[in-house]
C-alpha positions in Angstrom: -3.2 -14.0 -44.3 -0.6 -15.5 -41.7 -1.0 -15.7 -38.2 0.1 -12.5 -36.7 -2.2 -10.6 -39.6 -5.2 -12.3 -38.1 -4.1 -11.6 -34.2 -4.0 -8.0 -35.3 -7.2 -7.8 -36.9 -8.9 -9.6 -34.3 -7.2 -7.4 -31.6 -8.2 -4.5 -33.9 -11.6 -5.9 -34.3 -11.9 -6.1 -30.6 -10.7 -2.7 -29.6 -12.9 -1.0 -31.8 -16.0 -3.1 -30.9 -15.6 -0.8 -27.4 -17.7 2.4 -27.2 -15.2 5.0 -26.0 -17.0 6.3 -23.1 -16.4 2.3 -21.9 -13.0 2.4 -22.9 -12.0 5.3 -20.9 -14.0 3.7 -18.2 -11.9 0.3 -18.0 -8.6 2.1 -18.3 -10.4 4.3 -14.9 -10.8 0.8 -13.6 -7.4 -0.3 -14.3 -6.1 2.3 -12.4 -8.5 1.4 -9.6 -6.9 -2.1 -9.1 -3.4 -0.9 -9.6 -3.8 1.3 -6.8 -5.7 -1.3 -5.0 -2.1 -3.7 -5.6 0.7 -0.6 -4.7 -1.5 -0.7 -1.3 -1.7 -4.0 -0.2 2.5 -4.1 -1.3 2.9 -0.8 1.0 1.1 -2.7 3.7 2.8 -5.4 3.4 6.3 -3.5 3.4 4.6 -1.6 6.4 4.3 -4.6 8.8 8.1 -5.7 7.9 9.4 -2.5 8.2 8.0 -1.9 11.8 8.4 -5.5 12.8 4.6 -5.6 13.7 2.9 -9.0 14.2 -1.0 -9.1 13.0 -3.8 -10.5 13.4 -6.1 -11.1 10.1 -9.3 -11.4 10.2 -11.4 -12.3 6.8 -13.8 -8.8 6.2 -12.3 -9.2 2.1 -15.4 -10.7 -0.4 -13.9 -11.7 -3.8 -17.8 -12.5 -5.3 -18.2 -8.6 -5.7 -15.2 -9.0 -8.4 -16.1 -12.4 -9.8 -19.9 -11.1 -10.3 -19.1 -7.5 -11.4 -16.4 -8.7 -14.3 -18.9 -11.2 -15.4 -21.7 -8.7 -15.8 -19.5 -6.1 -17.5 -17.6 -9.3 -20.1 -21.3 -10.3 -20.6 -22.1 -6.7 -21.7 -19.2 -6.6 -23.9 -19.6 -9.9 -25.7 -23.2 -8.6 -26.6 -21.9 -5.3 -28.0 -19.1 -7.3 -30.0 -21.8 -9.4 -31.7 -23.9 -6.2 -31.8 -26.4 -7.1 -29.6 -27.6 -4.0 -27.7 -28.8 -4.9 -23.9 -31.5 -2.4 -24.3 -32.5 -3.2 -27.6 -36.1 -4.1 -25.6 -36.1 0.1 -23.9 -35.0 0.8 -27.2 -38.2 -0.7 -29.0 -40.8 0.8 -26.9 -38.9 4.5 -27.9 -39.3 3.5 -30.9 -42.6 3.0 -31.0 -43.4 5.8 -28.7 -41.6 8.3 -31.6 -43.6 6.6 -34.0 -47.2 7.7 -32.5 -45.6 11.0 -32.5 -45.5 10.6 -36.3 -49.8 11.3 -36.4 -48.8 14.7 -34.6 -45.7 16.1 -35.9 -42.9 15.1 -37.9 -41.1 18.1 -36.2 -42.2 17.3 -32.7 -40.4 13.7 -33.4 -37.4 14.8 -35.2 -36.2 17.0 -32.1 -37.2 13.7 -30.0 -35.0 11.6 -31.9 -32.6 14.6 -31.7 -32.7 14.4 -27.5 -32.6 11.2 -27.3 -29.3 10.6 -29.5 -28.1 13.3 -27.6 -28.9 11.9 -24.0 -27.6 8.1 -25.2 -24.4 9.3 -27.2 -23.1 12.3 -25.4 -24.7 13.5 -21.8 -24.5 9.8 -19.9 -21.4 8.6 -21.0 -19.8 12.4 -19.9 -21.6 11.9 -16.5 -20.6 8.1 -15.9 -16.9 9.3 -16.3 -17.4 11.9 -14.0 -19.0 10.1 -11.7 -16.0 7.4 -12.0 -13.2 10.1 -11.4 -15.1 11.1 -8.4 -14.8 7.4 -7.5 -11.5 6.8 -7.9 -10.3 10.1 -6.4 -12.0 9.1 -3.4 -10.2 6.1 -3.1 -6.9 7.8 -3.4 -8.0 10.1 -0.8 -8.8 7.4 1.6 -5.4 5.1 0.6 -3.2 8.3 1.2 -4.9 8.6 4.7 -4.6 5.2 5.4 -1.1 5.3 4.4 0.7 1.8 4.6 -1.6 0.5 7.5 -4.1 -0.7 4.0 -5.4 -4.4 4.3 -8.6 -5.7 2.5 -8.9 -7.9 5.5 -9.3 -6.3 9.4 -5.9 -6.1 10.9 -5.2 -6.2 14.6 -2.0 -5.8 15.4 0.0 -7.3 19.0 1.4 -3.9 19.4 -1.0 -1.6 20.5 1.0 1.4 19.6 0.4 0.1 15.8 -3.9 0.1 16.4 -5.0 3.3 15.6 -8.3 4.4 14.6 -8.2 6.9 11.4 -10.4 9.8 11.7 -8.6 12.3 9.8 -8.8 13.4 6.0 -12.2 11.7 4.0 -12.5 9.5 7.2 -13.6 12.6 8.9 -16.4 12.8 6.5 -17.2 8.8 5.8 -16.2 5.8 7.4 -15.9 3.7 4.4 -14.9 5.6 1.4 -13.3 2.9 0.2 -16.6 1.2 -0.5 -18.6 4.2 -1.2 -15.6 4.7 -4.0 -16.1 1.1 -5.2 -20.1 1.9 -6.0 -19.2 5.0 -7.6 -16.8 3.5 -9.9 -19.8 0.9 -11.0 -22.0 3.0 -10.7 -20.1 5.2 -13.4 -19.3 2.3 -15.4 -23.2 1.5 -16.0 -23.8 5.3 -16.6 -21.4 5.7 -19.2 -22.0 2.1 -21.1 -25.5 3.5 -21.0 -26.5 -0.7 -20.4 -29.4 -1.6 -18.1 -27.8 -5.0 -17.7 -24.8 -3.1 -16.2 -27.3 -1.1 -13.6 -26.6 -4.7 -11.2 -22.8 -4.1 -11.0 -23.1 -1.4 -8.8 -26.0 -2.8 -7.5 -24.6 -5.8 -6.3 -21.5 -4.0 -5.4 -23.9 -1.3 -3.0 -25.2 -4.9 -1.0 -22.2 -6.9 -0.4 -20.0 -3.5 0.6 -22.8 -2.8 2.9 -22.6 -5.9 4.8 -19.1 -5.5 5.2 -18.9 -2.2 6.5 -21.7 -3.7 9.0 -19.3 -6.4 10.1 -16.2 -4.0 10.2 -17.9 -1.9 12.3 -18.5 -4.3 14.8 -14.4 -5.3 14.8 -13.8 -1.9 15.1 -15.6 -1.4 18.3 -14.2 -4.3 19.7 -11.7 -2.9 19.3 -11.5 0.5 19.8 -14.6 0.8 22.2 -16.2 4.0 23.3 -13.5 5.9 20.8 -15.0 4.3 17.8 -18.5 4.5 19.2 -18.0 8.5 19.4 -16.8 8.3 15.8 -19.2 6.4 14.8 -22.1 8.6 15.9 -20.9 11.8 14.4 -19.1 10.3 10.9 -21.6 8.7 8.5 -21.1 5.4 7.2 -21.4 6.1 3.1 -22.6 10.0 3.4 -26.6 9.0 3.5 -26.3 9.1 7.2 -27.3 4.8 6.8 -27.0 3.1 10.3 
């Protein structure tokens, strides 16, 4: 076997040592990011285009990245050595079907039968859907936001360049942008059908809520009693959270 035999298997080896439902969920994700890149180019082609000069200020938290990729690589390295990170859940239904044994061997062949079904076909269909939902959210909100996208808040010297965006999904949430980012992991847990991969979105929900707290606050610095208004009548994620 020469070199590029043993690349191929290994790649081979490694594409198939994905569940499907995950596949289909990292190709949603790389989607995600390359949308996430075309804005921050647009922005950037924004600013030059109308001459604007801007203020940055930090609001953008790389740890939500570092930490989610960790936890979904750590999930995948166990499923390539087939580990499953619920193999514990997975005893204690085990053992719970084998009790049902002293009843009925019928009673615990159709709860073998709903629980195959649940694992291998109903989550995974929901976790995509979820995820779709996610990501067509955040196009929503980057077609509203049009080439004024930054991860960071932006205040611009020319006040004719400020404005506060209240049309579209804004009209309906403030920060779909996050809300679309929890979806997405939320998805991606759902349909890997991993516990270990519930603290993605989890994570994700905490950080995103801290900095839609301290956007906020820029944003009615900035915008004062017009972004008080909005923010009174337009929840923040759709719970109505203050």
């Amino acid at each position: 076997m020469n070199i590029l035999e043993l690349i191929i298997e290994s790649l081979e080896y490694l594409y198939y040592g994905i569940p499907i439902p995950l596949r289909v969920a990292y190709f949603l994700w790389l989607v995600f990011i390359s949308l996430y890149w075309y804005a921050s180019k647009h922005d950037e082609y924004n600013s030059k285009l109308i001459s604007a000069e801007k203020e940055e200020k930090i609001n953008f938290n790389i740890s939500f990245q570092l930490v989610g990729v960790s936890i979904v690589l750590l999930n995948q390295l166990l499923l390539w050595f087939d580990i499953n990170p619920n193999d514990i859940i997975n005893t204690k239904i085990s053992d719970d079907v084998a009790i049902l044994n002293n009843i009925s061997s019928n009673v615990q062949e159709k709860y073998e039968d709903k629980y195959i079904f649940l694992i291998t076909y109903l989550l995974p269909s929901i976790g995509l859907i979820i995820m779709f939902y996610g990501l067509r959210m955040a196009a929503l909100a980057r077609a509203v936001i049009n080439g004024y996208w930054n991860p960071n808040i932006v205040i611009y010297t020319d006040k004719n360049n400020q404005k506060l965006k209240t049309n579209g999904i804004y009209s309906r949430l403030r920060h779909p942008i996050y809300v679309s980012q929890f979806l997405l992991a939320f998805g991606t847990a759902i349909a890997g059908t991993s516990y270990l991969l519930l603290l993605f979105p989890l994570i994700i929900a905490l950080i995103n809520l801290r900095r839609a707290r301290n956007e906020d606050k820029e944003l009615e610095q900035i915008f004062g009693s017009e972004f008080t208004k909005y923010k009174d009548s337009v929840s923040s994620c759709g719970l109505y959270i203050r």
